[in-house]
TORKOLPA-453930 format. One line per 2 residues: number of its first residue (from 1); their letters; for each residue x, y, z of C-alpha. Coordinates in nm, 2 decimals, m for minus. Layout:
NUM = A = X,Y,Z  ...
// end
This chain:
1 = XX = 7.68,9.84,11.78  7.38,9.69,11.60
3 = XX = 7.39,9.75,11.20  7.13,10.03,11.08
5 = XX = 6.92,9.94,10.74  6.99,10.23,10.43
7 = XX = 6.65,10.42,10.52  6.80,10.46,10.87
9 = XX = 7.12,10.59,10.86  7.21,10.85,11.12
11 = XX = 7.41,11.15,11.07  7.67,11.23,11.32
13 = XX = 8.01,11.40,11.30  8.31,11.18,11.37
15 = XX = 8.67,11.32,11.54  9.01,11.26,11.44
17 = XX = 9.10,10.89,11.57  8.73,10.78,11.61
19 = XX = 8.71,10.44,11.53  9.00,10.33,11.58
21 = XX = 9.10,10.45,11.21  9.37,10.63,11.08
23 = XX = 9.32,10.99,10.86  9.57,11.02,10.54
25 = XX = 9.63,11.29,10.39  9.80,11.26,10.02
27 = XX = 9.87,11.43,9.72  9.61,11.46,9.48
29 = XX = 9.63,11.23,9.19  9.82,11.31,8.86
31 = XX = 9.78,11.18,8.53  9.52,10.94,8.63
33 = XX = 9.19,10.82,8.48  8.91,10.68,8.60
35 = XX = 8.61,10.45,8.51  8.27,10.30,8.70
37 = XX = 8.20,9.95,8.62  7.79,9.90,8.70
39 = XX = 7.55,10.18,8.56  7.23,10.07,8.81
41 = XX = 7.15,10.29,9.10  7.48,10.29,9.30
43 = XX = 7.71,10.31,8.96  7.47,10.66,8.86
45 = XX = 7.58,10.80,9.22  7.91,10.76,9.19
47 = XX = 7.90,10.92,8.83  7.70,11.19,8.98
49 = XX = 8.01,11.26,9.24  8.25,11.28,8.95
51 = XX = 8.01,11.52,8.75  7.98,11.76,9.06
53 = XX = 8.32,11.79,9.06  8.36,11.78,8.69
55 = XX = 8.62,11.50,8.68  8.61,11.29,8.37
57 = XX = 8.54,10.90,8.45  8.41,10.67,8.19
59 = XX = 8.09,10.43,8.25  8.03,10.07,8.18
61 = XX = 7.77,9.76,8.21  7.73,9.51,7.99
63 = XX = 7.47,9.72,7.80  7.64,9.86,7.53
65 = XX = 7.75,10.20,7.50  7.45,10.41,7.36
67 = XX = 7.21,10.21,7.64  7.37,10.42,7.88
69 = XX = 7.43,10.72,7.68  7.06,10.94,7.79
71 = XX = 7.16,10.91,8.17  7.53,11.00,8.12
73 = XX = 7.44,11.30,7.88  7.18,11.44,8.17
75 = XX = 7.47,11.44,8.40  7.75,11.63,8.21
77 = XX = 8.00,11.59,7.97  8.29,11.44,8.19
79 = XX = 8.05,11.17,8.21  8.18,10.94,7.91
81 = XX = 8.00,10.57,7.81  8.26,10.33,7.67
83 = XX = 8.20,9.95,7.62  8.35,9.71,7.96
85 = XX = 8.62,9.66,7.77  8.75,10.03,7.66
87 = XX = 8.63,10.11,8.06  8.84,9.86,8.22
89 = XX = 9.17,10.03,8.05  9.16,10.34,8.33
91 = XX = 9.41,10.37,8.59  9.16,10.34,8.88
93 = XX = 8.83,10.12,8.85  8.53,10.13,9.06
95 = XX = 8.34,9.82,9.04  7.96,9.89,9.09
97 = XX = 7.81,9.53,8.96  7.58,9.33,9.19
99 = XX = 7.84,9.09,9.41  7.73,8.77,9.21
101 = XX = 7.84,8.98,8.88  8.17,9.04,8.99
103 = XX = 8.33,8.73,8.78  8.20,8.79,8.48
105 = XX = 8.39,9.12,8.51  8.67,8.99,8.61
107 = XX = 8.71,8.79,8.29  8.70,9.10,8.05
109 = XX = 9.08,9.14,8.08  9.38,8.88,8.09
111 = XX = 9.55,9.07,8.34  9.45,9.31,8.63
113 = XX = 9.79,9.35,8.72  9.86,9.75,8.78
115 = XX = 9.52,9.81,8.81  9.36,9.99,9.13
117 = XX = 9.02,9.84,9.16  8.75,9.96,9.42
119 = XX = 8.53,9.74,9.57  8.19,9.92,9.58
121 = XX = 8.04,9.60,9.65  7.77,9.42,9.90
123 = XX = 7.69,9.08,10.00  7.52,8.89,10.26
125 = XX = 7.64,8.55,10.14  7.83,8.31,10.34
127 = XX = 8.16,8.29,10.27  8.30,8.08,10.51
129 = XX = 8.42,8.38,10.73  8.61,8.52,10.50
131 = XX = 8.53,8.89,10.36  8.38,8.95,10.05
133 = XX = 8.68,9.19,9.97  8.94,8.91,9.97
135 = XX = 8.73,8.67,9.74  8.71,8.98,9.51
137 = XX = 9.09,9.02,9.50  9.13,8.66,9.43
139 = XX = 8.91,8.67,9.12  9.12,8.98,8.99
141 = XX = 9.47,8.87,9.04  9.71,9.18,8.98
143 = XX = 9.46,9.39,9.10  9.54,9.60,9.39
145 = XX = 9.19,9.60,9.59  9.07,9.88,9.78
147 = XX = 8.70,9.86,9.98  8.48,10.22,9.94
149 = XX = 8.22,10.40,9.90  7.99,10.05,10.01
151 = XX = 7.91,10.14,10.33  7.63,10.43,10.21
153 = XX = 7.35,10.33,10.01  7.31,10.49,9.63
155 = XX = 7.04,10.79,9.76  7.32,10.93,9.99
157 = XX = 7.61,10.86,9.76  7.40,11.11,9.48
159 = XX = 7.41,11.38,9.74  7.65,11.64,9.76
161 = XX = 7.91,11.51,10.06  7.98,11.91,10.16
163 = XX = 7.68,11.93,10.44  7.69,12.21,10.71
165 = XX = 8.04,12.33,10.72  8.17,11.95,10.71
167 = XX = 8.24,11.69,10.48  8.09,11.32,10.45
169 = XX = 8.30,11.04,10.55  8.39,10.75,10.37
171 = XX = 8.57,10.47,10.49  8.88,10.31,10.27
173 = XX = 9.02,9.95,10.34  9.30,9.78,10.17
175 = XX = 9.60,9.54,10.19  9.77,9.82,9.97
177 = XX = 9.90,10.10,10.12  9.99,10.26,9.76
179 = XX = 9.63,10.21,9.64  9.50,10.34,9.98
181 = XX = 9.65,10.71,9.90  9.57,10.71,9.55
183 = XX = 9.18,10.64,9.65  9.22,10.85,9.92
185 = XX = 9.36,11.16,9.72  9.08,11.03,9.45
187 = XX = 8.80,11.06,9.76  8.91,11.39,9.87
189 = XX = 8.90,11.57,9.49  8.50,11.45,9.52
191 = XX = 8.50,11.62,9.79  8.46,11.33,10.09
193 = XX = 8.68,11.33,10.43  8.84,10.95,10.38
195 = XX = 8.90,10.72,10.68  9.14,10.44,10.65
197 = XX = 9.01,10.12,10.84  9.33,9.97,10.80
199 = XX = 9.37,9.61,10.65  9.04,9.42,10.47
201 = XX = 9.08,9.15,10.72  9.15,9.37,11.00
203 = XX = 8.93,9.75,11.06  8.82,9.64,10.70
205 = XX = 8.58,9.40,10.86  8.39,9.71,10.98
207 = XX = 8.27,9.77,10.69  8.21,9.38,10.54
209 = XX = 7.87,9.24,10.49  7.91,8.89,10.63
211 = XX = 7.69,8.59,10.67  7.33,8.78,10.68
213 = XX = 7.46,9.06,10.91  7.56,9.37,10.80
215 = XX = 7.92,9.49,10.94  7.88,9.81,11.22
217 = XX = 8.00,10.08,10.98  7.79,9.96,10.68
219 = XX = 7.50,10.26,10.67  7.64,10.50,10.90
221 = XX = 7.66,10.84,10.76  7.94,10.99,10.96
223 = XX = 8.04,11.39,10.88  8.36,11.51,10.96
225 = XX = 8.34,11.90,11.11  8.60,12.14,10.88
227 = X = 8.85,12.08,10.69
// end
């Protein structure tokens, strides 16, 4: 299956088992908060999703607060700015930075330990083979890692996922099978039909940028009919 670039993405609704991928269906989550770290095109969709669905997440970059302030206040007020710091104290974090940013991150806390971090990341680099994913979870030890919401580009993650009586797909990958329900009961309250891939180094690959080729899943905008 050759790769399709962002501006090509097709739309076509995927069965139960397609893929080879396993559908969970969890709980939704408790007592948990939330937070995007990145506020460039990709970190604004993803706030956009929470605002939709009026779920409270705060924002970060390494702008201060009040830089991002005028674009979270035209989105809603469950839309909070907080400094990286005060951001990376949530339950669940979704990291939006550019790949090469990702370290700098990682060095705001001591610990990552009983953190869920999502990997909303892309790279083409080389990494000798291995996927970008794992290098992520080595730079954030503690963390548990889950990959999502990468594989559509920012103009389709700022749409509303409820299209034609289905719901957009997104895919989840992790080496975590705790993490994997929590972000799975997190991607069904925005209103997405979640797909586990399985393992990062196993279905996870799907979905992994990797040495100037994008992965088969990356850009394909998938719908899944009902409920």
């Amino acid at each position: 299956m050759k790769a399709r670039s962002a501006s090509h993405s097709r739309k076509t609704r995927v069965a139960p088992g397609s893929c080879g991928a396993t559908h969970l269906n969890t709980n939704r989550n408790t007592h948990m908060n939330y937070a995007i770290v990145g506020f460039g095109a990709v970190g604004q969709a993803l706030a956009r999703m929470f605002a939709r669905k009026g779920i409270e997440v705060a924002v970060a970059s390494r702008h201060p607060p009040e830089a991002l302030a005028p674009q979270a206040n035209a989105m809603g007020p469950t839309i909070i700015p907080k400094t990286l710091k005060d951001a990376l104290e949530a339950d669940i974090v979704l990291l939006a930075v550019r790949y090469e940013q990702h370290p700098e991150v990682a060095k705001a806390r001591a610990s990552w330990a009983g953190k869920i971090v999502i990997d909303v990341m892309n790279t083409l680099d080389d990494l000798n083979g291995v996927p970008s994913s794992s290098v992520v979870a080595q730079a954030l030890p503690g963390a548990q890692l889950v990959k999502a919401f990468n594989h559509l580009p920012a103009r389709v993650l700022a749409e509303d996922p409820a299209v034609n009586g289905g719901r957009r797909v997104v895919f989840l990958s992790s080496d975590d099978e705790s993490a994997t329900a929590k972000v799975t009961s997190l991607a069904e309250q925005l209103g997405y039909a979640p797909v586990n891939l399985g393992k990062i180094a196993e279905g996870g690959l799907l979905v992994q940028g990797r040495n100037g080729s994008w992965a088969p899943l990356v850009f394909q905008d998938l719908f899944k009919k009902g409920q």
